[in-house]
C-alpha positions as CSV (number, residue, x, y, z in Angstrom):
1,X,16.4,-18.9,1.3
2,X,14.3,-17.3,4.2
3,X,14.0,-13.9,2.8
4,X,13.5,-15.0,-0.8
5,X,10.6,-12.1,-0.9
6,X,12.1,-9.6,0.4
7,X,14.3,-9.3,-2.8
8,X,11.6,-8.0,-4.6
9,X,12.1,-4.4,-5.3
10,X,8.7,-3.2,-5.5
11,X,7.9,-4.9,-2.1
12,X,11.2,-3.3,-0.7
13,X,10.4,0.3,-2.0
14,X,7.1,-0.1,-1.0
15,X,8.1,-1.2,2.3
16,X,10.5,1.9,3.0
17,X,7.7,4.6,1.3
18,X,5.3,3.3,3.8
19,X,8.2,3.8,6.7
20,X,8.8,7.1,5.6
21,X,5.2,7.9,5.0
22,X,4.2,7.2,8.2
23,X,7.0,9.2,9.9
24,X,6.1,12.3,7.6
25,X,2.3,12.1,8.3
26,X,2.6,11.1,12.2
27,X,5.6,12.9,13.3
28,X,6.9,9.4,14.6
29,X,8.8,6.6,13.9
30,X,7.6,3.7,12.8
31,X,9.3,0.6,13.8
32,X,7.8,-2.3,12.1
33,X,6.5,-2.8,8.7
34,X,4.1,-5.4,9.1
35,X,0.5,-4.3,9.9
36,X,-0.8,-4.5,12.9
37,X,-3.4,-7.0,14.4
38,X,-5.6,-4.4,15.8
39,X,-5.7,-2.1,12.9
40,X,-7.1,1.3,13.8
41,X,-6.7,2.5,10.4
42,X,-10.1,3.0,8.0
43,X,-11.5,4.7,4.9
44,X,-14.9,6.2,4.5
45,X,-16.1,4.6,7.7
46,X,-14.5,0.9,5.9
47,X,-11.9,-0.8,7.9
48,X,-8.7,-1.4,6.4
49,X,-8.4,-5.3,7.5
50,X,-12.1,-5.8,5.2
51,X,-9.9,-4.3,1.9
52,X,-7.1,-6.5,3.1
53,X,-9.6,-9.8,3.1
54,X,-10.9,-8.4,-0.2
55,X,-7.5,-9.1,-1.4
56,X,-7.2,-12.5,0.1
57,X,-10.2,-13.5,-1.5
58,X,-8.9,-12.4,-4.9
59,X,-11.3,-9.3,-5.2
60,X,-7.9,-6.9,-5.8
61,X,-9.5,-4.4,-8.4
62,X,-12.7,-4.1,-6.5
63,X,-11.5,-3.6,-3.5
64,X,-8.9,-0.9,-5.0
65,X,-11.9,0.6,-6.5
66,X,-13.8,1.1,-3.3
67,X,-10.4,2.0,-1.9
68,X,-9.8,4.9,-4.2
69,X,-13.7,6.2,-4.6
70,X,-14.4,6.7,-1.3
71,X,-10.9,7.9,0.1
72,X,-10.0,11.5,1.3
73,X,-6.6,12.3,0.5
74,X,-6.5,15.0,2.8
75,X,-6.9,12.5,6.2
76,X,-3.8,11.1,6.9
77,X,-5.1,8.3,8.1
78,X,-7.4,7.5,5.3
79,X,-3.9,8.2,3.7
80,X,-2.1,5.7,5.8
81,X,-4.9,3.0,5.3
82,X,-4.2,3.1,1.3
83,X,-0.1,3.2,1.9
84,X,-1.0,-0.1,4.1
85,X,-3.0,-1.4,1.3
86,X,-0.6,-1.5,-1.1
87,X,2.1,-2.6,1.1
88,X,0.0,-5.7,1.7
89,X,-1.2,-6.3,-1.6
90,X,3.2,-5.7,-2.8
91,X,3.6,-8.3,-0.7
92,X,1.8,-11.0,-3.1
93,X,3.2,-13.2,-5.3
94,X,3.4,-11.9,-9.0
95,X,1.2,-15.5,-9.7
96,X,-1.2,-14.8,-7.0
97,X,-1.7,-11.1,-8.6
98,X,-2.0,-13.0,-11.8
99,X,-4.2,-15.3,-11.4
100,X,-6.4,-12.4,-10.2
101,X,-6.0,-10.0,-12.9
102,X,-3.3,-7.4,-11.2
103,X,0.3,-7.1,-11.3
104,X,3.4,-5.7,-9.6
105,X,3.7,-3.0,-11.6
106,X,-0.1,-1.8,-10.8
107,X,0.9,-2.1,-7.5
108,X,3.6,0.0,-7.7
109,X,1.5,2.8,-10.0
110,X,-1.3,2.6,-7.6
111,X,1.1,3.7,-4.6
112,X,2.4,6.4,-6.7
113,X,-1.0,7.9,-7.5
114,X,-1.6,7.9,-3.7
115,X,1.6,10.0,-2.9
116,X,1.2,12.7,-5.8
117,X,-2.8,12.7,-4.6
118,X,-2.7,13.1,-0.4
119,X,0.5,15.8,-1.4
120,X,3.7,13.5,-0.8
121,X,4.9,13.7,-4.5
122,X,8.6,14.1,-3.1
123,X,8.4,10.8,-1.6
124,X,8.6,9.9,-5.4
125,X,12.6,10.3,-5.7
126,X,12.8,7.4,-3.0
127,X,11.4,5.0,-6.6
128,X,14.0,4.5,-9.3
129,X,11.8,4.3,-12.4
130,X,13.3,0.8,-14.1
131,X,11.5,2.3,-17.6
């Protein structure tokens, strides 16, 4: 089936906090989930895309590392770049993530860290915790 990944919850929720994250912080909607090509988004001076190739090139923990030292929670679109990162990395394969020491569940906690710590802690309802 075509949409075999999108019935993976953590990628779903993920998905829709991101939608509803960006319509908080911007004030607009925001129509598509996938990133865009021309990404505009950066932390500390980093752009997004070279996390994002970190990823791809199985450097997940470093990259989230970097990521979360040098990020101000306060800039929203510092904010928006680490929502984007963990949208992309949700959308890995649990053997991918694996194979490069991380899992879905990290994902998932990593997201949540970035709501309660840039101030959108009530975006954490939108999660059903399956403990």
């Amino acid at each position: 089936m075509y949409f075999t990944d999108e019935k993976d919850y953590i990628m779903r929720m993920i998905k829709e906090m991101v939608r509803v994250l960006f319509s908080l912080m911007f004030g607009k909607k925001y129509v598509s989930v996938e990133l865009e090509k021309e990404n505009k988004y950066e932390v500390s001076g980093k752009n997004l895309k070279d996390f994002l190739d970190m990823i791809d090139s199985g450097k997940i923990n470093e990259a989230e590392n970097i990521l979360l030292d040098s990020i101000d929670y306060t800039d929203r679109n510092e904010a928006m770049a680490a929502a984007l990162f963990y949208q992309y990395l949700s959308e890995k394969d649990s053997e991918f993530l694996k194979n490069n020491n991380y899992t879905k569940e990290e994902v998932m906690s990593g997201f949540k860290q970035l709501l309660m710590q840039s101030g959108y802690t009530d975006l954490l309802c939108l999660v059903k915790d399956e403990e």
